[in-house]
C-alpha positions, -999 to 999 in steps of 0.1 A, spaced: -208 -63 -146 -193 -39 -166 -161 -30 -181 -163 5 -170 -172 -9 -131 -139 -31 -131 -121 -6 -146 -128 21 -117 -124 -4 -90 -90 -14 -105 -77 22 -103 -92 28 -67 -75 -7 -56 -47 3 -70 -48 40 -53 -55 17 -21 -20 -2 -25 -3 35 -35 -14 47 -2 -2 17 21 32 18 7 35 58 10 20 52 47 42 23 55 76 46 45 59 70 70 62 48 96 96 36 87 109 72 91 92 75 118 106 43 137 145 52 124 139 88 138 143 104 103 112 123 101 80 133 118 102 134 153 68 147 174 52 118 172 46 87 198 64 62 170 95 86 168 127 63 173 105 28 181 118 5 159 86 -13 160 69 9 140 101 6 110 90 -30 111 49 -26 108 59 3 82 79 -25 60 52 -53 61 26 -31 53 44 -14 20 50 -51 14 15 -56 14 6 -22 -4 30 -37 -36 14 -75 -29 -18 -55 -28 -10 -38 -64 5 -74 -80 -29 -89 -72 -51 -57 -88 -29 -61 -119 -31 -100 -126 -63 -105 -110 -84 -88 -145 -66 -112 -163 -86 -139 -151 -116 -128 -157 -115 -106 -190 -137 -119 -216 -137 -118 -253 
């Protein structure tokens, strides 16, 4: 494939991993009651703990788009 094809997947997996950990800080504002307070996840600390693993995995989710072209990147 081309460069240009792994290029433009790399930024939209990366864009992918952006968004998880923006949505997963969501959630943890919305479980501690600090924001978003109309919603069904307001004060359920549940949803603080599913927000946390999933901006862990957004950030896991970036470390592997960033290393991963290194393995296949040819002269």
């Amino acid at each position: 494939m081309s460069t240009l094809f792994h290029h433009v997947f790399a930024v939209i997996s990366v864009a992918l991993g952006v968004l998880m950990i923006i949505m997963g800080g969501i959630w943890v504002l919305q479980g501690l009651g600090i924001a978003f307070l109309e919603s069904f996840m307001a004060n359920q600390i549940q949803w603080s703990v599913y927000g946390v693993i999933l901006a862990l995995a957004g950030v896991g989710h970036i470390y592997w788009t960033a290393t991963r072209g290194r393995a296949f990147k040819t002269n």
